[in-house]
N, C-alpha and C positions, 0 to 999 in steps of 0.2 A: 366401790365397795366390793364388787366380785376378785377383783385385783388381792385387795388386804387379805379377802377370806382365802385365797386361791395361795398366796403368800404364808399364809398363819402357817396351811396345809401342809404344805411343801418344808418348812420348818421345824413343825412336829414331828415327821413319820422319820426323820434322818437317823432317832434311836433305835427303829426297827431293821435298818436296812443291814443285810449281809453284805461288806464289799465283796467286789470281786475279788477273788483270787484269797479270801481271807478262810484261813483253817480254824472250822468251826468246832467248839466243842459246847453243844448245847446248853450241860449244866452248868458250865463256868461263863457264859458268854451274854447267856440271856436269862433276865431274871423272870418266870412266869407270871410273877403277882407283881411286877413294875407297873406304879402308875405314875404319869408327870404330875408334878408338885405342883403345877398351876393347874390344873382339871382338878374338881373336886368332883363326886358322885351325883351331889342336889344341881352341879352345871350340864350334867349326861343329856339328858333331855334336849334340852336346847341347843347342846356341839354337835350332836345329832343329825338334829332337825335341820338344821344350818347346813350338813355335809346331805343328808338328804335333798335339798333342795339345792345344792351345788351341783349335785347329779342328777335331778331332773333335767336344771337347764342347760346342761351339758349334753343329754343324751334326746335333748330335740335337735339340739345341733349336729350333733352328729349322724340322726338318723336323718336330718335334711341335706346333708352338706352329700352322706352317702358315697366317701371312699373310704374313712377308716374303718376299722370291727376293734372290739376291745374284748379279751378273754382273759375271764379270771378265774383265777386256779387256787382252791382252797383246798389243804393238807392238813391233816388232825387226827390224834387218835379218838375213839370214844367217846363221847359225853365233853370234848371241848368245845362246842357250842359250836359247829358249822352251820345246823341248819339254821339256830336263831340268827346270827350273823347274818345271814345270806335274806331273812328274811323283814329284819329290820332298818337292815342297809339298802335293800332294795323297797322300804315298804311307798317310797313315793313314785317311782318311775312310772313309767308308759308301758303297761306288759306286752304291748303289743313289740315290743323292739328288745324285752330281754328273755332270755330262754335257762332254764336250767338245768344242766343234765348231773345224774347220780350214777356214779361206777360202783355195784356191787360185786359179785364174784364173779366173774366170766363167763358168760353162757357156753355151751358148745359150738356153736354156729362163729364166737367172739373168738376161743380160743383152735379155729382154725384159720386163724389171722396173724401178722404179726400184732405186736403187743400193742399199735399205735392206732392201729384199724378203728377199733370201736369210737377211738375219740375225736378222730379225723371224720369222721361220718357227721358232727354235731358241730363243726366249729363254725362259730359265729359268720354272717354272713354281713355287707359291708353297711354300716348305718346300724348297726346290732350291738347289745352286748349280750356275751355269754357266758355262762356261772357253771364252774366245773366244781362239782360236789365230791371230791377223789378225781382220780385223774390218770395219768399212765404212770404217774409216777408210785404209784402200786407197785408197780413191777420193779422198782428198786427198794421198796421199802419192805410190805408184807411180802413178797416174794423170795427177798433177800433174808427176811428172818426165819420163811419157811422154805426152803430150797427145795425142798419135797413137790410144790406148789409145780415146781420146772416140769418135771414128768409128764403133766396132763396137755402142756402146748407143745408136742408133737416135734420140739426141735431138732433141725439135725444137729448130732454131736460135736461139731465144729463151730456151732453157737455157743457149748456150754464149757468150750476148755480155755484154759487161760484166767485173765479178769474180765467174765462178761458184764462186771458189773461197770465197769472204769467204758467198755465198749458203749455199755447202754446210757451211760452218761453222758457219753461224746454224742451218741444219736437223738438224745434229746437236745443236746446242749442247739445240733446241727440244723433240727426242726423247727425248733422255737425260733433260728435265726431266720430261717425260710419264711415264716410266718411274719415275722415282725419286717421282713423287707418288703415282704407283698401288700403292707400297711396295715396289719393287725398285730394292735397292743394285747403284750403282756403281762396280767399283775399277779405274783404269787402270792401268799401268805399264806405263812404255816401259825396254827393256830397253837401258838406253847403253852399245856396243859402242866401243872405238879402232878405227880403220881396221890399225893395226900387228896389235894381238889378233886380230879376222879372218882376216887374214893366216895367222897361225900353225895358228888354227883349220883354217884350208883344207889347209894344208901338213899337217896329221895327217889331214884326212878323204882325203889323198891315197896318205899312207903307211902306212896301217895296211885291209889290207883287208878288214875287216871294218866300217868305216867308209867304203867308196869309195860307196857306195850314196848317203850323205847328200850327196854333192857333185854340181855341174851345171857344166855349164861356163858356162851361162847366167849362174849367181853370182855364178863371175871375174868377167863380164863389166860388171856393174853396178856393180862395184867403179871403172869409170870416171866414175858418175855420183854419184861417193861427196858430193861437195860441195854437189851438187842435192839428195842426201837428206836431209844437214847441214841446209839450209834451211828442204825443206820441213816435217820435225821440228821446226824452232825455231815457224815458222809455227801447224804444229799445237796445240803445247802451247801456244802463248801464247792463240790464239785459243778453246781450250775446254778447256782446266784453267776448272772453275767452283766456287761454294761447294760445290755439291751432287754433282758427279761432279767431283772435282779428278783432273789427271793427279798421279802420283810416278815420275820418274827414277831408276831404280832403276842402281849402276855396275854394269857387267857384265865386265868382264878379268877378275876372279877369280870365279870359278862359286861357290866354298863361298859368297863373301860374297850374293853377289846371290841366294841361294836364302832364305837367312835375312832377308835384307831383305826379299824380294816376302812370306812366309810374315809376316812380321811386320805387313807394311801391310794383308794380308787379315783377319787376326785383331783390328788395329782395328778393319776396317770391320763386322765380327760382334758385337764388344764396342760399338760406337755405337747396332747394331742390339738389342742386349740382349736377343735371346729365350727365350721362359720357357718352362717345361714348362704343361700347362693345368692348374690345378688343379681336381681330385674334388668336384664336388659333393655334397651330403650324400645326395641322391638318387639319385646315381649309385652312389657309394660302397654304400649298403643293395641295389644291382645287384647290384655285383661280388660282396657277402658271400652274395647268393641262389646264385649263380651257382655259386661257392667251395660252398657247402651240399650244391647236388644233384651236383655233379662226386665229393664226396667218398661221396656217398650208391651213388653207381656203382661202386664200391670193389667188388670180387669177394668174394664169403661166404666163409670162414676151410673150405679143406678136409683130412679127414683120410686120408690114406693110407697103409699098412702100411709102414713105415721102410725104408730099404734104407741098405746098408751105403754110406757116403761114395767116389767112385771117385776115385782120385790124378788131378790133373793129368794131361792128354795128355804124354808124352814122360818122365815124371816117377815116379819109385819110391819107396815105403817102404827104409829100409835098420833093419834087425831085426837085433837080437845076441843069440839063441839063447833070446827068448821071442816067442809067438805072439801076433797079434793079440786083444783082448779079446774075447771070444762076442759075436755077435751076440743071441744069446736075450732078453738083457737089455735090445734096443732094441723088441722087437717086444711091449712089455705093453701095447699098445692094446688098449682097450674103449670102443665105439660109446657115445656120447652124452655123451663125455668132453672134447669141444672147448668151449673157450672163446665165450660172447656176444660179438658184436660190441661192446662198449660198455660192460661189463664192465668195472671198474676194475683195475689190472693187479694189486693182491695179491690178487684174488677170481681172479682167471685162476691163479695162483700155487699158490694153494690148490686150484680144485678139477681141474685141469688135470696141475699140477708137482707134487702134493705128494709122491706115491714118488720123484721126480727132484731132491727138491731135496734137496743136498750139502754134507757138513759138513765143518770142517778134518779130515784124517786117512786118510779114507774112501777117497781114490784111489790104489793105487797103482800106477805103470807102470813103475818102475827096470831100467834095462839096455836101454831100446829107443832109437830113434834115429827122427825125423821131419825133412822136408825142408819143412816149408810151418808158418809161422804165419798162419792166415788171419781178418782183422779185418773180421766184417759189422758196418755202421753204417749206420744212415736207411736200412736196404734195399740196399746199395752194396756190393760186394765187393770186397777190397783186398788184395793178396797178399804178404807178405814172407817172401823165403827164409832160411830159419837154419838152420845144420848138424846142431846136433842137441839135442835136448830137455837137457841138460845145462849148455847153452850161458847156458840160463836159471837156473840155479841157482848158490847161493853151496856156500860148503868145508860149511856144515851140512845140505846138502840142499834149503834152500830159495829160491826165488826174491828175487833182491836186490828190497831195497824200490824201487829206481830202477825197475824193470819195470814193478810195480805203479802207479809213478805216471805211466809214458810210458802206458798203457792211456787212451785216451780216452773216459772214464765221461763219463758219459752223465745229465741232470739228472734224470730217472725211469725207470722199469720196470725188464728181466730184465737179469740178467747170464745169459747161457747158455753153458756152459765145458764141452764136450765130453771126454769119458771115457772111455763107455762104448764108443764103437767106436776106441777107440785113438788118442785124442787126449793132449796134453801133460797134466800133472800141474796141478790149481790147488792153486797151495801156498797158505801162509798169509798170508802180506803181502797179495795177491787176495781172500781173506777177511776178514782187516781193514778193510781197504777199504772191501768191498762193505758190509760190517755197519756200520761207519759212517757211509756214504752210506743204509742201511736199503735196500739189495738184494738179494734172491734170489741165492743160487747154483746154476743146477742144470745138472745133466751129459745131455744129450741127443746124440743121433747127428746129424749135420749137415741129413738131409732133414726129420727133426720140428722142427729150429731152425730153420729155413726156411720149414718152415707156420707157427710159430709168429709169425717177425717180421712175415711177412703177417697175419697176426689183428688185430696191435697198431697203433695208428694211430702216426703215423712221430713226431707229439712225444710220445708215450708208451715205447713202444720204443726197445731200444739193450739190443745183443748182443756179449759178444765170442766167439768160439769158436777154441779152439784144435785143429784139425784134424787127426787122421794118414790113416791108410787106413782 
């Protein structure tokens, strides 16, 4: 199944991809409001979830396997939806393995650096993924459409003559190659916005205000050098979309689409990278089982103390119809040296432990009383279901439908223990059936001796059901 899904991926995103070496011209090349004619908007949701979940279980692997990193690098102007992308694409992973970094304007401290410094500080480390919210590629885009911008990083004038821009293309192109041979992936995607979609984007980040936060006016403002950015975007991609760090144009006017697309092109780049879990050596393995050995060896000694009568739930009452609770006398036949070995096979536990306790079809009866709580212990776990009243369980002859008996979750060895004696539910016969043909013990105890007892029994040996009253 991860094959076809990983396959489908790798199929889809081939309309977004810039070839290398291809002369890009934005508006003619890529349409913004493109969506695949098989993806419909009511399928979003669930292509999603699906690439979400491709990239969960991709990014355990990778964070166990612990030599790749993967870093991805989203480009956008404005209101093209970086951040939702970033945060829907990522909304199932493991935050512990992925990080986000946001490049705003350059601090002073950034811009007495080269232009690569700040982002080289943040890159993914190995079993990581990390999310470049802007990038350096700043410094070919906004830099390039404000040249003014160059003044403030202190360059000497032998950086700025010629085509620094064709240079800084080469030094990214040279970087990115560094990176991906040191064995970190990388995925670009530029987020293609319409100048109209914008538009409208701004007009809701204006009228809804709970959204007025995200808007600048500086924004508007760039919107006049909408043509320059046209450009220098075409520039961009053409000049470093590479075999090895290719850009993808991802359309961006419809948000469902452009979420499922970016999620899709990331979960190629994971499936290229194909990380495995490590496999157990033999040596390690005969670790783990030592290890498993003494943890189990730390188990607490099996202790016995004088019974006490089961207490109702907080908030929660017995209801009685004019017969009293069973005696307690009958839980209290402890005698000293009567617990069970640790290790002990459980019909020897059975025997010399249960044997006054173990119960035969007939033996119990409680008629006319009324219980609020079926309560199911399994593997040590307590589980609570409420039923009205002990009668509930029973058919027109008195006894419990055989259907009870087989929703009971029996258990591959040890007790069955079916409380009694302090006024629990009746084990009719269908429960005896059962048990005898599975070759189980039935025995009726008060809820705090079934409870040393499940402690005694190692958890794949054991397996209790107890039906509880007060």
């Amino acid at each position: 199944m991860q094959d076809e899904r990983t396959a489908r991926n790798a199929a889809s995103i081939k309309t977004f991809l810039v070839k290398p070496g291809q002369q890009v011209i934005l508006g003619k090349d890529f349409d913004p409001a493109y969506c695949a004619p098989t993806v419909q908007k009511d399928q979003s949701e669930s292509l999603l979830q699906e690439g979400v979940e491709l990239l969960r279980e991709y990014q355990a692997r990778l964070a166990a396997q612990n030599t790749y990193g993967l870093l991805v690098i989203i480009q956008a102007l404005d209101a093209a939806g970086k951040d939702g992308t970033i945060s829907h694409v990522m909304s199932g992973v493991n935050p512990q393995g992925v990080n986000v970094a946001s490049f705003k304007t350059p601090s002073p401290e950034e811009l007495e650096h080269d232009f690569m410094w700040r982002c080289a500080k943040v890159l993914p480390a190995r079993g990581d993924i990390t999310i470049f919210n802007r990038s350096y590629y700043e410094e070919v885009l906004v830099v390039r459409v404000h040249p003014d911008f160059l003044a403030g990083q202190h360059l000497p004038a032998s950086a700025t003559k010629g085509d620094m821009w064709k240079r800084r293309f080469r030094d990214i192109n040279n970087w990115e190659r560094y990176l991906v041979d040191n064995g970190f992936k990388i995925v670009k995607l530029f987020l293609n916005m319409s100048k109209e979609e914008q538009r409208r984007r701004f007009l809701d980040r204006l009228e809804e205000p709970d959204k007025n936060w995200k808007f600048s006016v500086a924004d508007a403002a760039e919107r006049e050098h909408w043509d320059e950015y046209q450009l220098a975007f075409s520039e961009m991609l053409s000049h470093t979309s590479t075999t090895y760090a290719p850009w993808y144009v991802i359309p961006a006017d419809h948000k469902w689409y452009a979420r499922v697309a970016a999620a899709s092109v990331i979960v190629d780049a994971l499936a290229k990278i194909d990380p495995q879990f490590p496999v157990i050596t033999a040596e390690a393995k005969q670790g783990l089982d030592e290890a498993r050995a003494a943890l189990e060896a730390e188990a607490p000694k099996p202790h016995r103390a004088r019974a006490k009568p089961a207490a109702a739930p907080a908030g929660e009452s017995c209801e009685t119809a004019g017969e009293p609770a069973a005696p307690e006398a009958a839980a209290e036949t402890d005698s000293p040296g009567e617990a069970p070995e640790a290790g002990a096979p459980v019909d020897q536990r059975a025997d010399r432990f249960l044997a006054s306790r173990i119960v035969k079809p007939g033996e119990i009866e409680l008629s006319g009383k009324r219980y609020r709580y079926d309560v199911v212990i399994e593997g040590g776990k307590i589980r609570k279901r409420k039923k009205k009243a002990s009668k509930a369980f029973k058919g027109e002859d008195g006894h419990t439908p055989l259907s009870v008996a087989e929703e009971i979750p029996w258990g591959p060895a040890g007790l069955i223990v079916g409380t009694g004696l302090d006024g629990g539910l009746p084990i009719t016969a269908e429960v005896f059936e059962e048990s005898s043909r599975r070759g189980l013990p039935v025995v009726a105890l008060p809820l705090q001796e079934a409870l040393e007892l499940l402690a005694s029994v190692p958890r794949d040996e054991a397996f209790a059901v107890l039906h509880v009253g007060c």
